[in-house]
C-alpha positions as CSV (number, residue, x, y, z in Angstrom):
1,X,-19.9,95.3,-35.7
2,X,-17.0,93.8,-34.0
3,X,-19.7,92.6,-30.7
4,X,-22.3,91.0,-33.3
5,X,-19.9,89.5,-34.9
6,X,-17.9,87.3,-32.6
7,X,-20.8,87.1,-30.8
8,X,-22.5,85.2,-33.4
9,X,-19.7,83.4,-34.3
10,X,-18.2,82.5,-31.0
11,X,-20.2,82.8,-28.6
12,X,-23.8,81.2,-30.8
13,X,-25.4,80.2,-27.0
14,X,-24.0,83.5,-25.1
15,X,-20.9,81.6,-23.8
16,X,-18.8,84.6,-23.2
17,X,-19.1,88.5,-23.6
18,X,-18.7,89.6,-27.2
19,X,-14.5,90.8,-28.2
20,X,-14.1,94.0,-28.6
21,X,-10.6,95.7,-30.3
22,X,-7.5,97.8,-28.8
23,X,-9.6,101.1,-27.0
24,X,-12.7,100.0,-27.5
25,X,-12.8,99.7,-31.4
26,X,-15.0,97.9,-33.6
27,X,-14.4,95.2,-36.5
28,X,-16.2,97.9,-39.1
29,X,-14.3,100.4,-37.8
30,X,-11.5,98.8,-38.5
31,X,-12.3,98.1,-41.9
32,X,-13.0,101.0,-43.2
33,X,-9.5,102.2,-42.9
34,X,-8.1,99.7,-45.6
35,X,-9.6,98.7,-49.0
36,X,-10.0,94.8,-50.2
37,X,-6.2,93.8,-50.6
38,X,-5.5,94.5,-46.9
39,X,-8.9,93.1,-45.6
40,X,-8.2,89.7,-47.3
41,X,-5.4,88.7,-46.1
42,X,-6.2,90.1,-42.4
43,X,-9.8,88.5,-42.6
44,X,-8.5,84.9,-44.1
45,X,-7.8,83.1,-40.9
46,X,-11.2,83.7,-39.9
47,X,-12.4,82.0,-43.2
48,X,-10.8,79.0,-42.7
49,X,-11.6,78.7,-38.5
50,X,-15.2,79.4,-39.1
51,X,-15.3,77.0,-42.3
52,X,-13.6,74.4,-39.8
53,X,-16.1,74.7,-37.0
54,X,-19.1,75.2,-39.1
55,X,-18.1,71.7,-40.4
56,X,-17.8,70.0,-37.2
57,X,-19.4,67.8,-35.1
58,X,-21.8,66.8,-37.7
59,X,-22.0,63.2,-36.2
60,X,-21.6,61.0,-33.4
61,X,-22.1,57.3,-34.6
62,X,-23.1,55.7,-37.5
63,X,-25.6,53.6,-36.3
64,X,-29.5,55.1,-37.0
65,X,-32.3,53.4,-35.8
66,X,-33.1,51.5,-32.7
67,X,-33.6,54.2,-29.9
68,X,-35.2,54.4,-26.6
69,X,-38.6,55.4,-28.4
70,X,-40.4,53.5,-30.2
71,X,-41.9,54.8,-33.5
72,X,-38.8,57.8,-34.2
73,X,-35.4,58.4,-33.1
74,X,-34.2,62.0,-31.3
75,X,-31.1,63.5,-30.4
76,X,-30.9,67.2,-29.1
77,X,-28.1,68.7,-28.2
78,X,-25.6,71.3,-28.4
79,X,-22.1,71.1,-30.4
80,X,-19.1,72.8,-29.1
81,X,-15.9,73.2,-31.4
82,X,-12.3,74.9,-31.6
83,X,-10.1,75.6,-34.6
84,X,-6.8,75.7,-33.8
85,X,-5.3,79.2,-35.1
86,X,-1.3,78.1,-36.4
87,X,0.8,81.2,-35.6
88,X,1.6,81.7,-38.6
89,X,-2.1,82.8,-39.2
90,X,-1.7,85.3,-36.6
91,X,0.5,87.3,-38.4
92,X,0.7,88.9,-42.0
93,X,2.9,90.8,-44.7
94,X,2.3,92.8,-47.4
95,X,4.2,95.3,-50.0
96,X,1.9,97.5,-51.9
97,X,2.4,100.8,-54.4
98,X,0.6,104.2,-54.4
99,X,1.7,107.4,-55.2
100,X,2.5,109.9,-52.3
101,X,2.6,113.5,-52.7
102,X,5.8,115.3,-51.2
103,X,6.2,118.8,-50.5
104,X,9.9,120.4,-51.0
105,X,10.7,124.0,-51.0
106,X,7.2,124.6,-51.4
107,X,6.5,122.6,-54.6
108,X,4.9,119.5,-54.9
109,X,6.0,115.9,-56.2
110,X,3.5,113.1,-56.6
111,X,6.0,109.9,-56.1
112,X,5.4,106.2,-56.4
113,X,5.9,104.7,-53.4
114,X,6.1,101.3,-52.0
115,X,5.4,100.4,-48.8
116,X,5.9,96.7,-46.9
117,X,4.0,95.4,-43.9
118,X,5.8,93.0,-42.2
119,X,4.3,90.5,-39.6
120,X,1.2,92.8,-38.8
121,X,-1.3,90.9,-36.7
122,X,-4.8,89.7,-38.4
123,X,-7.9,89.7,-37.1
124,X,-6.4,87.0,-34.7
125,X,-3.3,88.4,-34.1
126,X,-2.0,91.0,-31.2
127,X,-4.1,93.9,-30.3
128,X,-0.9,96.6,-30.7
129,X,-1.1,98.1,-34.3
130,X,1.5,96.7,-36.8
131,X,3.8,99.2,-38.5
132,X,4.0,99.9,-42.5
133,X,6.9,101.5,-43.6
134,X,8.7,103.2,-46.8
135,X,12.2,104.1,-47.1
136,X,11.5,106.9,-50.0
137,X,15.0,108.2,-52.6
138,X,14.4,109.9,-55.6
139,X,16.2,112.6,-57.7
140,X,14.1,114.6,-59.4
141,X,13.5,117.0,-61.4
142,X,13.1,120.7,-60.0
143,X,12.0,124.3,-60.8
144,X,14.1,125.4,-64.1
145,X,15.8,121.8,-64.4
146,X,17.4,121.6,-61.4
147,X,17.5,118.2,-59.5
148,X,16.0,117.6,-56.2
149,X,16.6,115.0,-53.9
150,X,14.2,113.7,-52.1
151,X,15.5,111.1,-49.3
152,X,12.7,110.2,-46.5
153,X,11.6,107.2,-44.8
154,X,7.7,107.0,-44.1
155,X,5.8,105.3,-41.2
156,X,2.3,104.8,-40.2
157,X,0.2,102.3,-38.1
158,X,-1.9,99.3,-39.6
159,X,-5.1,97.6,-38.0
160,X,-4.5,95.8,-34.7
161,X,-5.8,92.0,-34.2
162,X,-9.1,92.4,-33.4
163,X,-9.2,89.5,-30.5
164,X,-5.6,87.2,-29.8
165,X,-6.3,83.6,-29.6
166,X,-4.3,80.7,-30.6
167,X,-8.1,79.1,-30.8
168,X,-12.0,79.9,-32.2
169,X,-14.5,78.3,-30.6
170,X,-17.8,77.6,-32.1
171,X,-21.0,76.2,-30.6
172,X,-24.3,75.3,-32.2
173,X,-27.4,73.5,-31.3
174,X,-27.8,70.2,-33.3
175,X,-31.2,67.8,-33.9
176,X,-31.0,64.4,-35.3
177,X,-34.7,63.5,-36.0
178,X,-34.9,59.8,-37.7
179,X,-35.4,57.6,-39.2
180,X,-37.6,56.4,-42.2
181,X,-36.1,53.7,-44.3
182,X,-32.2,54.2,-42.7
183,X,-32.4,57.8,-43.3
184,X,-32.5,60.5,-41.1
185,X,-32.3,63.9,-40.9
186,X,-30.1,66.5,-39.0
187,X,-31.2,70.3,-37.6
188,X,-29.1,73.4,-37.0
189,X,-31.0,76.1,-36.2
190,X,-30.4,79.3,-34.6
191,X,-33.3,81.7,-34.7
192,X,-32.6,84.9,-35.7
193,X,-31.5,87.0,-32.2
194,X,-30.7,90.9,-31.7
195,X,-27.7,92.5,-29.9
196,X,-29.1,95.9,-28.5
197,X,-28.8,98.0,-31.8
198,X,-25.8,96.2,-33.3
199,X,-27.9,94.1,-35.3
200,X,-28.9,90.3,-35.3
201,X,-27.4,87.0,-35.7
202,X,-29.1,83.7,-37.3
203,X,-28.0,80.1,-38.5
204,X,-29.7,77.4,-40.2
205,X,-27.9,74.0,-41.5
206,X,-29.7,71.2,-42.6
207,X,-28.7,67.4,-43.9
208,X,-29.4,63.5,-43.9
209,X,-27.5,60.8,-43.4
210,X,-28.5,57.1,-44.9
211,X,-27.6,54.3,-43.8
212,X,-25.1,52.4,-45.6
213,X,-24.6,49.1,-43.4
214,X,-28.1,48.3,-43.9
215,X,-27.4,47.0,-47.4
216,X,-24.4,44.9,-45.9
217,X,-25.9,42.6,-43.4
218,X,-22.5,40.7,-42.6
219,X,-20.7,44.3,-41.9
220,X,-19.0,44.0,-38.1
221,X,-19.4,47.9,-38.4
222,X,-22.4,50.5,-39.0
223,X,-21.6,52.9,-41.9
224,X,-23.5,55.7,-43.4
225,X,-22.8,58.4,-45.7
226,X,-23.9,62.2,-44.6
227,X,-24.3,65.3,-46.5
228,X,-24.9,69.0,-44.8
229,X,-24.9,72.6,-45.5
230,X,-25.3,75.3,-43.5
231,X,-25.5,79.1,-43.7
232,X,-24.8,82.0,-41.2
233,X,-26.0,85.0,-41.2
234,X,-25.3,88.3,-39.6
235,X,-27.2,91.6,-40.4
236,X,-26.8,95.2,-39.3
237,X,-29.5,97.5,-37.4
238,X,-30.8,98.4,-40.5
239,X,-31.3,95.0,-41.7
240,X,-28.7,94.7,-44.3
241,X,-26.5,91.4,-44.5
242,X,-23.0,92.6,-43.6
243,X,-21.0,89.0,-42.9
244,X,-22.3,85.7,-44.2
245,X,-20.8,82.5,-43.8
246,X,-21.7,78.9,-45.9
247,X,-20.2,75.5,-45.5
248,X,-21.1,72.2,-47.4
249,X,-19.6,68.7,-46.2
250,X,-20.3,64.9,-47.2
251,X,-18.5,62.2,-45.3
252,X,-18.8,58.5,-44.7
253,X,-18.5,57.4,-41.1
254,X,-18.2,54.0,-39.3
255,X,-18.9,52.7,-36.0
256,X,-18.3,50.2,-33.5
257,X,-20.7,50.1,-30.3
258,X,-19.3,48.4,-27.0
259,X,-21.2,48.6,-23.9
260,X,-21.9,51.8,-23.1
261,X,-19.1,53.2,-25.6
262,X,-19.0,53.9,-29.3
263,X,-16.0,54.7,-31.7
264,X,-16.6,56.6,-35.0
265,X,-14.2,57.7,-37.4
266,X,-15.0,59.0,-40.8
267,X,-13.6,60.7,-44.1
268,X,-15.3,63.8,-45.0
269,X,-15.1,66.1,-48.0
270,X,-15.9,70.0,-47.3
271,X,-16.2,73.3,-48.4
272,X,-16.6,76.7,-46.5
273,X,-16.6,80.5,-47.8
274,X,-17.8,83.8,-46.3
275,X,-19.2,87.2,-47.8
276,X,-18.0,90.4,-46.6
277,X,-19.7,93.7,-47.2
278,X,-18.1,97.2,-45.3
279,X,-17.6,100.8,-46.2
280,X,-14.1,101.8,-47.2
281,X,-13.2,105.7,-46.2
282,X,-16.2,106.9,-44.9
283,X,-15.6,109.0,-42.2
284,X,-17.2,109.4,-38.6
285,X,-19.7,112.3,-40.1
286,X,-19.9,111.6,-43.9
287,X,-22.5,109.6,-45.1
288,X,-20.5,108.0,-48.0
289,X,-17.4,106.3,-48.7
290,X,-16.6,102.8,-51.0
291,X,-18.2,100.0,-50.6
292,X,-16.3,97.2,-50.7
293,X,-17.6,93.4,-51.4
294,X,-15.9,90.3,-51.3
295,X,-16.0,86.6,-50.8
296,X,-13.1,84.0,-49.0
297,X,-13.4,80.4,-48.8
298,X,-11.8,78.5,-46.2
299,X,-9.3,76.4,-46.9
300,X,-9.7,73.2,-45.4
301,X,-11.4,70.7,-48.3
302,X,-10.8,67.0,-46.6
303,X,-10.3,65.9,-43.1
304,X,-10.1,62.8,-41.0
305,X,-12.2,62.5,-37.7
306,X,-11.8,59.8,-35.2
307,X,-13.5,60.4,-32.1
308,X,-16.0,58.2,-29.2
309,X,-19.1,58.9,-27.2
310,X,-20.4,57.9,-24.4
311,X,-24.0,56.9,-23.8
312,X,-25.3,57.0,-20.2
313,X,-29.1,56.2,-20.6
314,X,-30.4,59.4,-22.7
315,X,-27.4,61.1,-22.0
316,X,-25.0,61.4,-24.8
317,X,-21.6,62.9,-24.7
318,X,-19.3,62.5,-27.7
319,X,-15.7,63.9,-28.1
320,X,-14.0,63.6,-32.0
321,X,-10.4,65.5,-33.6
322,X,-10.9,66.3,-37.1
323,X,-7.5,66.5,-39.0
324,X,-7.1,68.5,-42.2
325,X,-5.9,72.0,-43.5
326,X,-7.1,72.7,-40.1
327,X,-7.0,71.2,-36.7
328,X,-10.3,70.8,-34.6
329,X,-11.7,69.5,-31.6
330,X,-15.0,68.9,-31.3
331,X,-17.1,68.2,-28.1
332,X,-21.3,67.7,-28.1
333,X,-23.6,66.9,-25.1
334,X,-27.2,65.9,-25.3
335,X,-30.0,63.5,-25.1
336,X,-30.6,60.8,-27.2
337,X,-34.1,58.7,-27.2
């Protein structure tokens, strides 16, 4: 799963091989050896960088209308973006309970214990194994009521970071097709591809913008107002949804037009989750184990973007930073008419 899914999510246009794990392991490998309350925290950071990139680079000006053509307006291009992955999202800790059974002069003891994980790497963390460990003391109670102590410590490896990267890049092709009455509308669209038996990878995102400086004739600036959602989605060989991503913004954006350049900036409110669906425990020739289902949302909810573009004839290259919860850059190139 691991190649389908960071090629879908990082590499959308084939930019780079797919990331594969420490010895050649596999994202639902590397699931199914922890339940939900280790896979959350380890699987969070990709949450909020998908969210982040899935969000950006939904504009370039806010001017709609007047293009090179004469009866509709056309941009198509592709969006690039990077989520910047804070170190402390690299790493994780976690203390967690369950009961342990010890064997001592050939009886057993089922003992509570509690282990802590300190500073293991999620998913974009190191690929060496973090540690959990357990320092174990007890006195208990032994055949015919004598006590036994029992004084151990207990140590065993945790999932490795499935790729190490201080960034996630994201890229996406993007239409703007316009404009009837200030309004116009805005294509993501990734048809559904295959990766040799691992599956196949598909993303559709859809929005309008309107117009807002159109109602304001004396405005120095062009403002409009956007909204946009978008869904990812990743299935396995057989055709069953095994990651899914969605991510909602509205913003208002403004823009000023110079020559040849034009500066944006906007405000936009957001909102980003994914589904994740593994099997917990099932070993390499079992045909069950648990399966485990969960949602995350991402947490960045309001950013500020300021950013320019250049037009050169049709060509169209725009560069923007989006500050929030998360830190992007985002980058598009394509052809306007």
């Amino acid at each position: 799963m691991s190649r389908l899914l960071f090629a879908a999510i990082f590499m959308l246009i084939t930019l780079a091989a797919p990331a594969r794990a420490q010895d050649g392991e596999e994202l639902s490998d590397l699931l199914s050896e922890v339940g939900k309350a280790y896979a959350e925290p380890y699987l969070q950071p990709l949450a909020n960088a998908l969210g982040a990139d899935m969000n950006s680079g939904l504009f370039h000006t806010a001017s709609i209308g007047g293009g090179m053509l004469p009866l509709v307006d056309v941009y198509v291009g592709v969006k690039l973006m990077a989520g910047f992955v804070p170190t402390s999202s690299r790493t994780m800790s976690l203390a967690y309970e369950t009961n342990q059974v010890f064997e001592i002069e050939g009886e057993e003891y089922v003992v509570p214990v509690t282990f802590q994980i300190t500073d293991a790497p999620t998913v974009f963390g190191e690929t060496k194994r973090g540690q959990a460990t357990a320092h174990v003391f007890e006195i208990l109670e032994g055949p015919g009521g004598n006590d036994v102590v029992l004084d151990t410590t207990i140590a065993f490896e945790v999932l490795p970071g499935l790729i190490n990267t201080p960034v996630a890049p994201f890229a996406v092709p993007h239409i703007g097709i316009g404009s009837f009455m200030g309004t116009d509308l805005t294509l993501r669209y990734l048809p559904r591809l295959g990766f040799q038996d691992y599956g196949s990878v598909g993303l559709f995102g859809i929005g309008v913008r309107h117009s807002i400086s159109q109602y304001l004739p004396l405005s120095p600036v062009n403002l409009t107002a956007q909204v946009m959602w978008q869904k990812l989605s990743i299935q396995d060989a057989q055709k069953d949804e095994v990651f899914a991503a969605s991510a909602m913004a509205a913003n208002v954006v403004a823009s000023k037009s110079l020559a040849v350049l034009t500066m944006y900036g906007g405000l936009q409110v957001e909102r980003s989750s994914i589904d994740i669906s593994y099997t917990f425990g099932a070993e390499a020739d079992q045909l069950s184990g648990q399966e485990i289902h969960f949602g995350m949302k991402g947490n960045n909810v309001v950013r500020a973007v300021v950013g320019g573009a250049l037009n050169m004839g049709p060509v169209l290259f725009n560069v923007d930073a989006g500050i929030g919860s998360s830190r992007i850059i985002s980058t598009g190139l394509g052809v306007s008419l």
